[in-house]
ROMAR-967801 format. One record per residue: residue in one letter; x negated, y, z of N, C-alpha, C in turn. Coordinates in steps of 0.001 Angstrom, whole numbers, plus 500000, padded with zeros to 6 digits. Layout:
BEGIN
AXYZXYZXYZ/...
END
This chain:
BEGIN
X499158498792500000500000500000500000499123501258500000/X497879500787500822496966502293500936496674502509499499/X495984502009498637495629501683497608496278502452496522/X498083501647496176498711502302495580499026504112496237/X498858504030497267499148505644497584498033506086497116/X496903506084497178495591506606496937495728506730495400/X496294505902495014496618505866493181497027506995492995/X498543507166493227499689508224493762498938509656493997/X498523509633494555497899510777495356496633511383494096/X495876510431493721494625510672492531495211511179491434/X496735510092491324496756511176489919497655511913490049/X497994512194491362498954513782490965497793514760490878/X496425514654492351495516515488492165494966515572490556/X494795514941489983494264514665488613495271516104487715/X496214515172487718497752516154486642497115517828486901/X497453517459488478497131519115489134496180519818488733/X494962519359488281493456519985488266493917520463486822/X494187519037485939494223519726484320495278520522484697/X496362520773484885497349521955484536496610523265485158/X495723523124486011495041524020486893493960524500485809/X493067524217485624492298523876484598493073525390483268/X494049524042482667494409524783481494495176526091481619/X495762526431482907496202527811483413495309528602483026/X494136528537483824492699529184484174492109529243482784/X492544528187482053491556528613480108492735529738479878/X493728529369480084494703530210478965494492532199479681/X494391532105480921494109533466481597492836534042480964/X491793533219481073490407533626481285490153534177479377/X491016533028478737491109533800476962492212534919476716/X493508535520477589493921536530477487492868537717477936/X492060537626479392491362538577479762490507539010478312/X489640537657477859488855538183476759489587538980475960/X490720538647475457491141539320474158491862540633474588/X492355540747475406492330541967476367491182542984476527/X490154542176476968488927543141476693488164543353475542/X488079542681474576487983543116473560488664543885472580/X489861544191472936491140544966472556490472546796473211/X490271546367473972489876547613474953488655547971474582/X487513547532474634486389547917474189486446548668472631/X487051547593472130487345548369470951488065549409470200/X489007549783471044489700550696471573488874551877471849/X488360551686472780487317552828473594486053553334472502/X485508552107471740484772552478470944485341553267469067/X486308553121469151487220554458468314487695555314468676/X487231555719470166487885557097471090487360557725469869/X488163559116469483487301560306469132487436561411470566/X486814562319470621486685563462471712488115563764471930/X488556563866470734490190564345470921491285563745471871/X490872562046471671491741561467472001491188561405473742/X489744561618473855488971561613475621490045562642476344/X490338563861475339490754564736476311491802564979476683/X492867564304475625494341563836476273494646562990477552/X493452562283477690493441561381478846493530562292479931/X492045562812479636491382563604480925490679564974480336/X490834566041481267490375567333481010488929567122480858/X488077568267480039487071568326479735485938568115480703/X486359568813481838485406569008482988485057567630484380/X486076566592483661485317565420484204484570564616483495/X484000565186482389482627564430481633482059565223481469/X480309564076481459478997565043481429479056565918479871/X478209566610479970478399567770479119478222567199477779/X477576565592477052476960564970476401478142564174475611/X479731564280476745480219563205476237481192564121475184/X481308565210475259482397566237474310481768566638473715/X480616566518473111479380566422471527480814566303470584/X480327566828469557480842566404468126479886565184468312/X480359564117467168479408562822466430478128563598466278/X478232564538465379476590565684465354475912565604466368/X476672566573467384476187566523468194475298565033469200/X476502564008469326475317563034469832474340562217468602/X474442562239467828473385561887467346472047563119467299/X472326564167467559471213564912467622470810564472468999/X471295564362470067470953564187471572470244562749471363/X471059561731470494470423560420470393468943560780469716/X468952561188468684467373561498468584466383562158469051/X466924562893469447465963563691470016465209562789471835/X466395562003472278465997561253473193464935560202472549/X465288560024471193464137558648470600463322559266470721/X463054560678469820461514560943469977461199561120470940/X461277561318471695460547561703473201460007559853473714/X460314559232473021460426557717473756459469556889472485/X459170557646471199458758556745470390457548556508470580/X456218557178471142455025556879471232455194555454472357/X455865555283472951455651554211474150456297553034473173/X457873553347472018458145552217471272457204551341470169/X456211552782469787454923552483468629454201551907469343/X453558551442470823452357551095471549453137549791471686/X454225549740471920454903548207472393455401547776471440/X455645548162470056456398547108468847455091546987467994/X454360547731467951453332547392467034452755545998467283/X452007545539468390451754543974468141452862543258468139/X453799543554468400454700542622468532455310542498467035/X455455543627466086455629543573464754454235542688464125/X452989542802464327452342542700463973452148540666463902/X452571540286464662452529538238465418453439538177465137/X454633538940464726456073538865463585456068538293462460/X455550539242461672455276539685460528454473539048459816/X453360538898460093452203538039459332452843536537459108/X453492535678460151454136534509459496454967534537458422/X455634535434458568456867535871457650456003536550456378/X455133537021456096454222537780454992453367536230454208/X453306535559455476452656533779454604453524532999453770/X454723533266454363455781532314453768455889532844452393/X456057534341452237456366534641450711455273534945450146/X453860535125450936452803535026449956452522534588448619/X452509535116447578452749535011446377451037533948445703/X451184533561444578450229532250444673448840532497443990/X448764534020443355447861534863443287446937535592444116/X447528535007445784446554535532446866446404534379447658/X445339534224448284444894533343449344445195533778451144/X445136534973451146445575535076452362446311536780452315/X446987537017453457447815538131453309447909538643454749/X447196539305455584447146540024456918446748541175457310/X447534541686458671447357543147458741445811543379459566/X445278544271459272444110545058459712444086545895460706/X445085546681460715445341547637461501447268547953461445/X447761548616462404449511548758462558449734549534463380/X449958550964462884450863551759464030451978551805463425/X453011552498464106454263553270463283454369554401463175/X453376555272463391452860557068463540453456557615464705/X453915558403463989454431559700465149455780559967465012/X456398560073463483457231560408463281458268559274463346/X459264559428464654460422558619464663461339558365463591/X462096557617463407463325557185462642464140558104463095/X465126558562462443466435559408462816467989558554462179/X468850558744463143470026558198463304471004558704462350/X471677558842461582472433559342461016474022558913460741/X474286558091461773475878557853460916475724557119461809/X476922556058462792477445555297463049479205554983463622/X479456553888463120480855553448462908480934552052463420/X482250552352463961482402550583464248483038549630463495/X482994548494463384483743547498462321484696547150462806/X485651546868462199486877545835462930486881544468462776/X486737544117463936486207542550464059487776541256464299/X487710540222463725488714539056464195489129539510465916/X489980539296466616490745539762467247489657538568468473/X489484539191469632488638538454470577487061537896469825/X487108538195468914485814537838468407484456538896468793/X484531539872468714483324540512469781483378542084469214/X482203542894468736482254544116468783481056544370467397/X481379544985466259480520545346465271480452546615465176/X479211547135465276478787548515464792478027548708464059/X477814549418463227476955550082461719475875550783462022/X474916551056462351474092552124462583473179552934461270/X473420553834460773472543554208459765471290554903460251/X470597554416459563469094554766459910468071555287458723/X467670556511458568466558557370457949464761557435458407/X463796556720458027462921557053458524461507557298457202/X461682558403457105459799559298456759458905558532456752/X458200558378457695457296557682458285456084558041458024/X454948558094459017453409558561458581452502556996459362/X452732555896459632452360554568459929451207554585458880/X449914553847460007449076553421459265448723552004459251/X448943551720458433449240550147457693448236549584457273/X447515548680457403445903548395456360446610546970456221/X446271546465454944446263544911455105444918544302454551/X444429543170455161443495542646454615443929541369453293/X443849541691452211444007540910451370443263540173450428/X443320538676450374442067537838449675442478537100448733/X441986537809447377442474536746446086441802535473445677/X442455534722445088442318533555444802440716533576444333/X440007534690443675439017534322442666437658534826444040/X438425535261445439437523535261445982437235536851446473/X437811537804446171438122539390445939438808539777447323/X438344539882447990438502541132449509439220542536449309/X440265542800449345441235544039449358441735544604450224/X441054545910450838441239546588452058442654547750451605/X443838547375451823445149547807451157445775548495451787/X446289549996451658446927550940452729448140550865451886/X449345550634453041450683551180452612451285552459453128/X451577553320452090451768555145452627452935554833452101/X453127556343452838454157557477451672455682556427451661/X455787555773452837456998554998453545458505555792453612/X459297555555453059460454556254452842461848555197452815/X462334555142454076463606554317454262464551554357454655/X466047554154454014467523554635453989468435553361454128/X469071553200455514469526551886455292470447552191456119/X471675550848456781472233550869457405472679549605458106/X472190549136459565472043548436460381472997548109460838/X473359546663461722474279546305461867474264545963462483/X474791545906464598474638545020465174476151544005465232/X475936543082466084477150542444466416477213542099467771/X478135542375469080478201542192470308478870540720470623/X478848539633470748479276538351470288478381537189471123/X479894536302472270481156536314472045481193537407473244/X482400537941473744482826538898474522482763537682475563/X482142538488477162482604537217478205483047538191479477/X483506537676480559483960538690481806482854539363482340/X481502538843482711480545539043483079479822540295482597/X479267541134482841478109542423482924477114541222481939/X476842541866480669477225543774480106478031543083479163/X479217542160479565480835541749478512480297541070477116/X478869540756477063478922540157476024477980539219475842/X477841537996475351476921537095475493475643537300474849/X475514537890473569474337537974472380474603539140471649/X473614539521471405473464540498470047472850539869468656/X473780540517467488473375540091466152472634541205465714/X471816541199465020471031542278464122470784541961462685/X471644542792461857470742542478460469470804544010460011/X469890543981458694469847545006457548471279544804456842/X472160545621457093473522545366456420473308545982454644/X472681546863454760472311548029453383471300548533453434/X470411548067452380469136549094452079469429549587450639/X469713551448451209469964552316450350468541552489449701/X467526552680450104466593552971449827464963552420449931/X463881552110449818462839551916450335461500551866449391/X460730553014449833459608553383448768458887553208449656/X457452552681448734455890552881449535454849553064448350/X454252553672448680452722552833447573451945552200448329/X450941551784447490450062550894447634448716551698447325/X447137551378448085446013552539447776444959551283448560/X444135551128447414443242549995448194442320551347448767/X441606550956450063440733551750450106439172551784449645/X438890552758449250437719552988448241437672552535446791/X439110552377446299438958551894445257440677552193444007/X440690552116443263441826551335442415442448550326442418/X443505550090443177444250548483443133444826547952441344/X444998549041440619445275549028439191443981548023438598/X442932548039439330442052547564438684442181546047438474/X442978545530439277442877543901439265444366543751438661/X444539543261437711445789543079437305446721542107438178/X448230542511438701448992542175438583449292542018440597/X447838542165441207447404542213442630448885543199442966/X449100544477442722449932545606443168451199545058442876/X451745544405441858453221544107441312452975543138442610/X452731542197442586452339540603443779453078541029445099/X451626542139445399451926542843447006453541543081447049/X453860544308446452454701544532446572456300543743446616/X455977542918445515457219542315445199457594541290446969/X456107540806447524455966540073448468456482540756449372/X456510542294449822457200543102451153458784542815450837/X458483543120449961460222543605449182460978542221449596/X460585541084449111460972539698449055461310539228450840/X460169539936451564459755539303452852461011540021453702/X461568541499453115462461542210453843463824541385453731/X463614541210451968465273540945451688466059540084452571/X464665538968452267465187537605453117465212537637454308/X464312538217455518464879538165456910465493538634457676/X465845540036457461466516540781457799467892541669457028/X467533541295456024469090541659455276469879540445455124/X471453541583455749472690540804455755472637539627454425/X473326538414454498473372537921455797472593537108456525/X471449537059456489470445537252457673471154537620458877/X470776537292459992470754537619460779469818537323461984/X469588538059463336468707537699464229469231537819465157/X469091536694466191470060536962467658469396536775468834/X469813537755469492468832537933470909469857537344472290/X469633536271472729470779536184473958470394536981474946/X471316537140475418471333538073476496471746537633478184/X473041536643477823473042535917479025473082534511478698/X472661533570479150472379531682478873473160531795478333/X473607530495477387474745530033476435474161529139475303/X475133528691474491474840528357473138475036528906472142/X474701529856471360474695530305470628474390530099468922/X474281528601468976474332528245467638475484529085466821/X476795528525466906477743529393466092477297530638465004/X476321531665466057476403532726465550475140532885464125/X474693531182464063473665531624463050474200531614461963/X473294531688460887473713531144459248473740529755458526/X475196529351458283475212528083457738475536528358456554/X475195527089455666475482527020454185477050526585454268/X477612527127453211479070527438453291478997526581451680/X478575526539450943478419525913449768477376525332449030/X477539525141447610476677525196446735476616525527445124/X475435526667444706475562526849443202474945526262442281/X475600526032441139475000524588440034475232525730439191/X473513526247438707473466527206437696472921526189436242/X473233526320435200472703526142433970471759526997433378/X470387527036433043469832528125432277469271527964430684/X470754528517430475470886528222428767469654528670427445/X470018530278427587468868530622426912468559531910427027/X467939532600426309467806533997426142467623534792424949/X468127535886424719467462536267423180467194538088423294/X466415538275422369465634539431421774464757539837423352/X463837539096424258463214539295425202462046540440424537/X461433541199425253460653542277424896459386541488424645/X458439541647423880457077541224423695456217541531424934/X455179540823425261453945541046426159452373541147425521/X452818540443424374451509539416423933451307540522422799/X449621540629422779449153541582421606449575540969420497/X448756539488420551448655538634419420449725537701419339/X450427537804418769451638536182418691453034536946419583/X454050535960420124455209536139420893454661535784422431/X455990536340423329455744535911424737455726534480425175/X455279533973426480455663532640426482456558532666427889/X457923532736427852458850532998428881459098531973429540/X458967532079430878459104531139431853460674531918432591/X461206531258434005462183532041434440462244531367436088/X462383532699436369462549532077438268463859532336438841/X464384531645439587465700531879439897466136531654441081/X466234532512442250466725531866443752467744532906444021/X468372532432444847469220533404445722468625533779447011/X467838533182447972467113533360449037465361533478448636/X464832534344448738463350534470447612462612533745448443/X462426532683449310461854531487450501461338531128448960/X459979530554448927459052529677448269460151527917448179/X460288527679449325461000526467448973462207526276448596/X462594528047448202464335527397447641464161528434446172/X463039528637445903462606528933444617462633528347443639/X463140528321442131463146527399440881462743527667439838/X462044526906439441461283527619438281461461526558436825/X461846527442435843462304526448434382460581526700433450/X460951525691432663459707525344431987459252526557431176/X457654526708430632457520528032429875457715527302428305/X458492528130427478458741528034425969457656528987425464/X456737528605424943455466529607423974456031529716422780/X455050531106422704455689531928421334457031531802421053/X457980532548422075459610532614421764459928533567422411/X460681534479421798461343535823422251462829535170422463/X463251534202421942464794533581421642464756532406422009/X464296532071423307464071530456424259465206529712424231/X465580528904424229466520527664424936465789526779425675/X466573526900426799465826526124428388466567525216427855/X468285525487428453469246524071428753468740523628430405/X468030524110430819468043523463432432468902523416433375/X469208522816434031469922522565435305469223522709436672/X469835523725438090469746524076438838470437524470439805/X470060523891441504471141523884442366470607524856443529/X471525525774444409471007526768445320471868526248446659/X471795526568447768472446526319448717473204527644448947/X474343528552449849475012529479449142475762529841451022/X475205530810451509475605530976452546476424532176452820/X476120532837452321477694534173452608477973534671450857/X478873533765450127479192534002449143479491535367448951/X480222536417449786480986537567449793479587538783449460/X478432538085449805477066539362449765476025538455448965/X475990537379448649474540536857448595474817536853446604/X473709537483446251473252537021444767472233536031444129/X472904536059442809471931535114442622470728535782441631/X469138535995442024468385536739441206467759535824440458/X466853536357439085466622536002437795465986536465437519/X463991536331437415463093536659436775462630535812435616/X462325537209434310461860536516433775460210537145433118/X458928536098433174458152536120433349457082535767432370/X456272536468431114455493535686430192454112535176431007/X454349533929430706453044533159431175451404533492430234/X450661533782431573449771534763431004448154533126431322/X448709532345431536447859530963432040446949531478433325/X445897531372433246445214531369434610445456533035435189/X445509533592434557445784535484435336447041535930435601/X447463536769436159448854536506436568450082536672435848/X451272536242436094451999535905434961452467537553434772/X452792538445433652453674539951433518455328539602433345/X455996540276434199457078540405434336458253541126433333/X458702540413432497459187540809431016460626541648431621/X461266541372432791462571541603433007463367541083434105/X464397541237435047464670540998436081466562541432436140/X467205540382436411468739540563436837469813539863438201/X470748540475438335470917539790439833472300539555439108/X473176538625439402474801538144439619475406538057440820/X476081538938441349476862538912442411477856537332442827/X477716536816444122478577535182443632480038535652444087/X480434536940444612481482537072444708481989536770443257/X481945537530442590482406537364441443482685535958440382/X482300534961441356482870533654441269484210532898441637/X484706532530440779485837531541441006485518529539441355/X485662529278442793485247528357443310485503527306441955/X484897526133441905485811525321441247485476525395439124/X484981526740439207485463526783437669483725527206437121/X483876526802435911482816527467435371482145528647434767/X481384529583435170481655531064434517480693531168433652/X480774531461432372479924532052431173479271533007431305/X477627533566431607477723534818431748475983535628430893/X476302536722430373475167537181430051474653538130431104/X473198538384431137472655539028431640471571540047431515/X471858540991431361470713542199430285469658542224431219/X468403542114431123467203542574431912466858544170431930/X466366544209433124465559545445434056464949545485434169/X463825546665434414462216546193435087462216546120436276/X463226546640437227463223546799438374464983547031439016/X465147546188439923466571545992440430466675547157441499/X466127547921441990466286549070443145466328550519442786/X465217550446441368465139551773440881465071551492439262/X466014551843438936466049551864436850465072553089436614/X464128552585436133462497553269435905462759554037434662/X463351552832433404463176553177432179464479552130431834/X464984552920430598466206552005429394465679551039428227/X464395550588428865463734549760427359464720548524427459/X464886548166426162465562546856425856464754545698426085/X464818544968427346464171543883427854464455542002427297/X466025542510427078466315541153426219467195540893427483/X468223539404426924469700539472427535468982537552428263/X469489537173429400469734535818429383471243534983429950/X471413534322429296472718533402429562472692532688430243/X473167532205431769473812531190432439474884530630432649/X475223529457432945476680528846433103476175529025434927/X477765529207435493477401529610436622478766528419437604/X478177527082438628479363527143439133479251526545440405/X480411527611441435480237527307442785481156526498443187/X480700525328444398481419524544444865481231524685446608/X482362525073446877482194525103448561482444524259449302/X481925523866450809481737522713451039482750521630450966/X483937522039451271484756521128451305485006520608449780/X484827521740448694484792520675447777483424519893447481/X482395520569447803481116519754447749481207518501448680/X481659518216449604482417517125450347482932515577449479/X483816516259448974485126515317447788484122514919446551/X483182515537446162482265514902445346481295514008445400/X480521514332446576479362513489447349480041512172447822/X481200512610448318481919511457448457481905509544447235/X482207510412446304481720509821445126480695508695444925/X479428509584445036478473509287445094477490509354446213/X478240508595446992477313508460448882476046508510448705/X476191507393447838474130506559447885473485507471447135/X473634508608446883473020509006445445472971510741445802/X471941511099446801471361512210446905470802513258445957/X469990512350444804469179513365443380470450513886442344/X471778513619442262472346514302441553472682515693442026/X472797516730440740473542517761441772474707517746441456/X475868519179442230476838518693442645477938518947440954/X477038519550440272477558519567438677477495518598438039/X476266517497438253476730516363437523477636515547438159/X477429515928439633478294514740440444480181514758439786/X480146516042439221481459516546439208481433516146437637/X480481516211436707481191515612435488480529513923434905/X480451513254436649480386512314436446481342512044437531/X482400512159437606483254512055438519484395510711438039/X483657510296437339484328508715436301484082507859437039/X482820508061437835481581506362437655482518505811438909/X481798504696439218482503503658440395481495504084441074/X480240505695441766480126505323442835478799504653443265/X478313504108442097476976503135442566475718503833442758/X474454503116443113473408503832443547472358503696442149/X472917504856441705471907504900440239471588506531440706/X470190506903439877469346508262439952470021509261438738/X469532510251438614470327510869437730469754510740435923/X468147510143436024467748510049435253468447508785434525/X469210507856435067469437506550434712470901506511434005/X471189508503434629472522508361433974473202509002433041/X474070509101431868474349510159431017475584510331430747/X476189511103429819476888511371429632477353511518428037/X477972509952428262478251510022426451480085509613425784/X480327510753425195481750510349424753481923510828423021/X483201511682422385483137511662421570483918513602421918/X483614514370420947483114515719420681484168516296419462/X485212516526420238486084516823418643485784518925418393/X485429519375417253485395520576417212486302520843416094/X487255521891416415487869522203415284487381523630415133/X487370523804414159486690525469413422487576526544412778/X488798526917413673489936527479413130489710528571412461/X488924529420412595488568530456412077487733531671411785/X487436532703411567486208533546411935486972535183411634/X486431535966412221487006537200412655486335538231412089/X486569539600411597485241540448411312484482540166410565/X483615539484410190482862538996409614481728539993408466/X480947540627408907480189541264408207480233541306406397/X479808542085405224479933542093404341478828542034403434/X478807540737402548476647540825402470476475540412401002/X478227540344400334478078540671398735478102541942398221/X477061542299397051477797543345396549479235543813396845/X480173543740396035481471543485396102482286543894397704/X481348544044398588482017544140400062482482542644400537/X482169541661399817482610540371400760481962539659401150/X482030538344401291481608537141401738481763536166401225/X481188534714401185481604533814400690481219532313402155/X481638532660403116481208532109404518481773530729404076/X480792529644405039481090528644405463480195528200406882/X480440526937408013479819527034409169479199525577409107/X478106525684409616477215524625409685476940523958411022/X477427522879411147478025522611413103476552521547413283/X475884521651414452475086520776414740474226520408416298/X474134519222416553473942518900418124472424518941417894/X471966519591419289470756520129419458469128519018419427/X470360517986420431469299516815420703469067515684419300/X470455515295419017470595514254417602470345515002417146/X470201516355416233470416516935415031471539516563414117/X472400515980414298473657515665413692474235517125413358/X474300517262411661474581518216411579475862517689410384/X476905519096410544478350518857410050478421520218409183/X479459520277408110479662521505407387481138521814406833/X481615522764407177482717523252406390482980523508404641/X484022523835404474484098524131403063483666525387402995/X483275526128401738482963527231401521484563528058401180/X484573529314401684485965529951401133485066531150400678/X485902531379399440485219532731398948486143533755398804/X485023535111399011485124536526398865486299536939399903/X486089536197401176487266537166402254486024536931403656/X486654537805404565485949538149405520486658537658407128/X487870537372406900488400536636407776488740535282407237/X488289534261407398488330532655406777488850531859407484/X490074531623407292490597530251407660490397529313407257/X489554528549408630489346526736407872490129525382407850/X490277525525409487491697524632410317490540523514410352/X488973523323410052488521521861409603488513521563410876/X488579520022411354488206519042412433487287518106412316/X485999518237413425484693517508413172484591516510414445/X484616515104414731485064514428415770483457513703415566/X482110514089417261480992513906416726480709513888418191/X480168512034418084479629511226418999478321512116420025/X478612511636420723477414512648421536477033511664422588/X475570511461422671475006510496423767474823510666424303/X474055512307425369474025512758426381474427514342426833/X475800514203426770476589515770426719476189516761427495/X475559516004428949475067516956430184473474517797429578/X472713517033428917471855517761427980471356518393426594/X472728518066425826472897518375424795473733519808424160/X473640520491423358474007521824422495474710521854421657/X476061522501421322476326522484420047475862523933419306/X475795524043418397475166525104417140476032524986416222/X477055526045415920476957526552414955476762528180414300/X476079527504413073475375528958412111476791529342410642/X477061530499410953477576531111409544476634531269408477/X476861531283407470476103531592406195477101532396405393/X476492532861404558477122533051403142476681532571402106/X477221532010401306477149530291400765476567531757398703/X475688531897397979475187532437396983474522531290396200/X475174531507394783474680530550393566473108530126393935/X472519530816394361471014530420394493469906530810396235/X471193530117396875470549529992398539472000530298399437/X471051530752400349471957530734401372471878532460402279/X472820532857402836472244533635403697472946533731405190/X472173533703406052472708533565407252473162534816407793/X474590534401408144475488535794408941475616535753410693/X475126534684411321475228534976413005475549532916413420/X475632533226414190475429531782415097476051531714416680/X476312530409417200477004530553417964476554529444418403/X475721529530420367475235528429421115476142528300422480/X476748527022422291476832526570423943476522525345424300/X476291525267425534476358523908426229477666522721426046/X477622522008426286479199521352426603480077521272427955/X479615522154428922479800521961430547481399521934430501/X481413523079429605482810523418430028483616522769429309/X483388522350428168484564521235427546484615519964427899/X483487519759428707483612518617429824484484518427430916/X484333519589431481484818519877432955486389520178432072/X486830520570431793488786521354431567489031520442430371/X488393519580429155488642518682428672489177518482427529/X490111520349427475490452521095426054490482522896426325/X489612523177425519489811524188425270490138525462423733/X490272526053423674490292526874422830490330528532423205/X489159528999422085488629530554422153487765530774421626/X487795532069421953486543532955420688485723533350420833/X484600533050420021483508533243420801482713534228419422/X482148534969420396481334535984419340479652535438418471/X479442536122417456478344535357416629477393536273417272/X476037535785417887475036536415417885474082536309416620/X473055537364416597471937537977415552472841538381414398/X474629539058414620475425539136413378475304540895413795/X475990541697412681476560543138413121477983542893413881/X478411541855413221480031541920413620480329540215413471/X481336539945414242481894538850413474482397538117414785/X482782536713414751483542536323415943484174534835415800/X484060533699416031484511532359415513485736532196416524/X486659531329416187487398530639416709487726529271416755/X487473528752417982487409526990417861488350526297418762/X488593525025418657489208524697419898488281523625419665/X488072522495421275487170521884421456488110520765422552/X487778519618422064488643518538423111487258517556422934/X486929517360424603486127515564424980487094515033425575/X486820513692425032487068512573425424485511511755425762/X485645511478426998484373510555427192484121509662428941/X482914508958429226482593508555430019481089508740430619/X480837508348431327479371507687432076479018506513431571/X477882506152431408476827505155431119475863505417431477/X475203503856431959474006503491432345473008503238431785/X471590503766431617470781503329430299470433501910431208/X469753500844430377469270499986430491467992500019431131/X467799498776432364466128499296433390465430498780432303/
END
């Protein structure tokens, strides 16, 4: 009987604790969201609204500032405080920094370290801050904009590959940005919040030069582009959004608040055309780099094509993709110069917002010499990618697929989304069905007879077979209806091209009016399509096709 009472008794105490328990969660998460309601609240007071509360004369004289006003009080308190912040961040920037300066060390230098590091005299100045509106109990975001001059003396010791000692001053420091902390999670406890986030939310601005001392850094080719690109690279990635850095403040776990991969991008790098020359003698030999995070190990690099201003890669490439809403995807492209360093033909970024999960996007891309400051309007030459993001949960449903089978990426996984599943490599596997093109028509079409006409016909052909197909000739019109249908076996679709070239069909040759390259991704992936696609190297002109696969997966033979 004792026994069963003791039962009795345990689990009412038991019932009691959890309902006790879950009282005490459900209170202790109103207080939070309560106080974070309030804080945030308080931190959109304007003066106006302080003094409806309460008359002027129960706050210090500091707190009825215009915004002007305290940010002048805020700076002016920094400077008075910055010689003690320059004596205490300098080494501490300095055992920072240098790891972070190795990682993106570029492969033209052997080593990359500072010599000397102050931050001068002249403080940073404050200029703007605002608060964010954050998920409801989720914590407290503020903006801080920040301006700083700067007179820092910077030396780096730098050692090139061939053995070359470079005593390197960075001046003439000029930076416009806007900072971001995050107060996160809100808790009851002094000072109400568990951690601080910090990133570079916006860099409006950031100039330096470069001045070896006692010498010309111009003198060694390609040393100054290197350096630089290496600060630039070293900033983007650790401290700009979304980056972030978190300082706890009181014990906890704070994983949550880092950066996880939220997806993944399966870029194609098709081709490029009219790239600018480098080379005295002959054409460029274009190579292309492509990351979204500029880290050495999530860097990609496609093969170099010699002597070609008008490359076709066709490569395939996968990125990991952590705040789709900010993160781009950048694109150098680079003539390989062999043992000296490679010259930089051109440079473009793609925003991944501008992605539709799921689908494939077509896209050209005009080159720059420089993504921060447009120097000059020279025509650098255009490059084409197929662009497509899969986020995790659908990157999930695919892998699924293919458990055993890590080396595919998640683009082939998806237009091999046939197979049963087995543990084959990607080299073992292809993609072969049958290729129907119909050639409905052509648009515009430039004028290259006497007479003002044409006498067009289209010449269809796969990149890898060379299987080449041809229309009828129609003469003397400029818009040509063909209606023809070309149904053309294809053995490996995931690496293969279709081509077709216009001509104008003359008693004695031929002459070519424009051309038209794609991959097959996308008539893979949607299965029918139809549209128009414009002729490049034409003045004018414009095809119309529709395109249906039918096909499977196969295994080559071990």
């Amino acid at each position: 009987m004792g026994f069963i009472s003791g039962v009795v008794v345990g689990v009412t105490v038991g019932i009691g604790l959890i309902f006790g328990f879950a009282y005490y969660s459900k209170i202790r998460s109103k207080r939070r969201s309560e106080l974070a309601k309030t804080v945030a609240a308080f931190a959109r007071m304007t003066v106006e609204d302080s003094r409806k509360i309460l008359p002027g004369e129960f706050y210090p004289s500091w707190v009825v500032f215009t915004q002007r006003q305290k940010l002048t009080w805020l700076n002016t308190h920094l400077k008075k405080i910055w010689p003690y912040v320059d004596e205490a961040a300098s080494e501490l920037i300095r055992t920072t920094v240098e790891p972070i300066l190795e990682q993106y060390r570029p492969a033209i230098l052997q080593s990359l370290t500072f010599s000397k590091l102050t931050l001068g005299t002249v403080a940073p100045q404050f200029t703007g801050v605002s608060i964010v509106d954050s998920e409801k109990g989720a914590g407290v975001t503020m903006d801080l904009e920040l301006q700083w001059d700067g007179n820092p003396k910077i030396e780096l010791d730098i050692r090139t590959r061939v053995g070359v000692g470079l005593p390197v001053q960075v001046k003439n420091i000029g930076f416009t940005g806007v900072f971001r902390l995050m107060f996160r999670p809100l808790v009851d406890e002094f000072p109400c919040f568990g951690a601080v986030c910090y990133s570079l939310k916006e860099k409006k601005n950031l100039d330096f030069t470069l001045r070896v001392v006692g010498g010309d850094i111009s003198a060694i080719p390609g040393v100054s582009d290197a350096i630089e690109e290496t600060i630039r690279d070293a900033i983007e990635d650790t401290v700009t959004w979304p980056v972030r850095k978190i300082v706890p403040i009181l014990p906890g776990d704070y994983s949550d608040l880092e950066l996880k991969p939220v997806g993944v991008l399966e870029v194609k790098l098709v081709q490029a055309k009219d790239l600018a020359n480098k080379d005295v003698i002959g054409k460029s030999d274009p190579f292309v780099e492509l990351f979204i995070r500029p880290l050495r190990s999530r860097m990609k690099r496609s093969r170099t094509m010699n002597n070609q201003l008008n490359p076709i890669w066709n490569e395939n490439f996968e990125f990991v993709v952590e705040d789709v809403s900010s993160q781009h995807l950048t694109i150098r492209v680079f003539d390989d110069e062999g043992v000296q360093a490679s010259e930089l033909i051109g440079c473009a970024q793609f925003p991944l917002i501008s992605l539709e999960p799921g689908k494939v996007k077509d896209v050209w891309l005009k080159l720059v010499k420089d993504l921060e400051v447009q120097r000059d309007n020279k025509n650098r030459g255009e490059v084409q990618l197929e662009l497509l993001y899969c986020p995790n949960g659908m990157e999930s449903n695919i892998k699924n697929l293919f458990r055993n089978d890590l080396s595919l990426t998640s683009l082939e996984k998806v237009l091999q989304s046939e197979g049963d599943g087995a543990d084959v490599k990607k080299k073992d596997v292809i993609i072969r069905g049958v290729l129907s093109v119909t050639v409905i028509s052509a648009e515009d079409l430039p004028a290259t007879d006497i007479m003002g006409k044409s006498d067009p016909y289209v010449v269809l052909k796969m990149k890898k077979s060379d299987a080449k197909y041809k229309t009828r000739v129609l003469n003397d019109v400029l818009n040509p209806v063909w209606n023809q249908t070309f149904d053309i076996v294809v053995e490996d679709a995931l690496h293969d091209m279709l081509i077709l070239e216009v001509y104008d069909h003359d008693t004695f040759g031929k002459e070519k009016i424009g051309r038209v390259i794609m991959t097959l991704t996308r008539v893979i992936l949607e299965g029918d399509i139809q549209d128009t696609f414009p002729l490049d190297n034409a003045k004018s002109g414009k095809l119309n096709l529709h395109l249906k696969w039918t096909g499977q997966p196969v295994y080559r033979d071990p």
